[in-house]
C-alpha positions in Angstrom: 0.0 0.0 0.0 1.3 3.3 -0.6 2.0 6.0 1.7 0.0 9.0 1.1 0.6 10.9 4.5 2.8 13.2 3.2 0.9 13.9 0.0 0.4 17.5 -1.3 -2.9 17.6 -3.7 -3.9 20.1 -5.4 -7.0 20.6 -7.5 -7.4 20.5 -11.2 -8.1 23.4 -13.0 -10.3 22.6 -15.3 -12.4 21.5 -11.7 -12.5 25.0 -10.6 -14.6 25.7 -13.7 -17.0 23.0 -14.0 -18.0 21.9 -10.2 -16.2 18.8 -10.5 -13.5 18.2 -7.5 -10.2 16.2 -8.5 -7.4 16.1 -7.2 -4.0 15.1 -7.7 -0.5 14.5 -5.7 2.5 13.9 -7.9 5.1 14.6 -4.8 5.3 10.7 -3.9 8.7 9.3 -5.6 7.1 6.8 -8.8 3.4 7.1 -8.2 0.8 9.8 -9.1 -2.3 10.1 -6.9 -5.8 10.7 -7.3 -8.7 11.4 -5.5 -11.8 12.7 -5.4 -11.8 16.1 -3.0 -15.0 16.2 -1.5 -14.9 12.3 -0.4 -10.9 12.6 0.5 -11.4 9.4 2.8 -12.7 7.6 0.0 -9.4 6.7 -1.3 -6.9 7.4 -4.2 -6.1 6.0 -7.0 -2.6 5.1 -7.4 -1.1 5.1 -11.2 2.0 5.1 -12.3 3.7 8.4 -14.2 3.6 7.4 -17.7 0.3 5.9 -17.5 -1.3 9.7 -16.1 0.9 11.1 -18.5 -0.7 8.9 -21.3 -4.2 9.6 -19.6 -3.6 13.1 -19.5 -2.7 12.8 -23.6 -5.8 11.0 -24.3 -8.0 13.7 -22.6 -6.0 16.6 -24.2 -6.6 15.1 -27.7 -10.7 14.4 -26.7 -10.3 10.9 -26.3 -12.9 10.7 -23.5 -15.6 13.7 -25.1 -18.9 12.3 -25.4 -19.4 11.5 -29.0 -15.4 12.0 -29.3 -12.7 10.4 -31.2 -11.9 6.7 -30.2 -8.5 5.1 -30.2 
């Protein structure tokens, strides 16, 4: 399990805009954290760099849009 005491999250901005509330913590040596901020005790979920970074590419490019491109 990893340790996520000494996380620092911080809130997407694109969340700001839209209501939505995620959060992310990319301070833990080889993990990236996620988490949802108004259920914080709910749990993270715990990827690994390149696959947010690939994530993160796949939104950017409208992978995910309703109706949007498919890979």
């Amino acid at each position: 399990m990893t340790d996520l005491s000494r996380a620092t999250w911080r809130k997407a901005k694109a969340s700001q805009n839209n209501g939505g509330c995620v959060e992310v913590a990319a301070n833990i040596p080889g993990v990236i954290a996620i988490r949802d901020s108004k259920r914080p005790a709910g749990g993270a979920h715990i990827v690994s760099p390149a696959a947010f970074a690939a994530f993160l590419a796949d939104a950017k490019a409208g992978s995910y849009d309703i109706g949007g491109s498919q890979r």
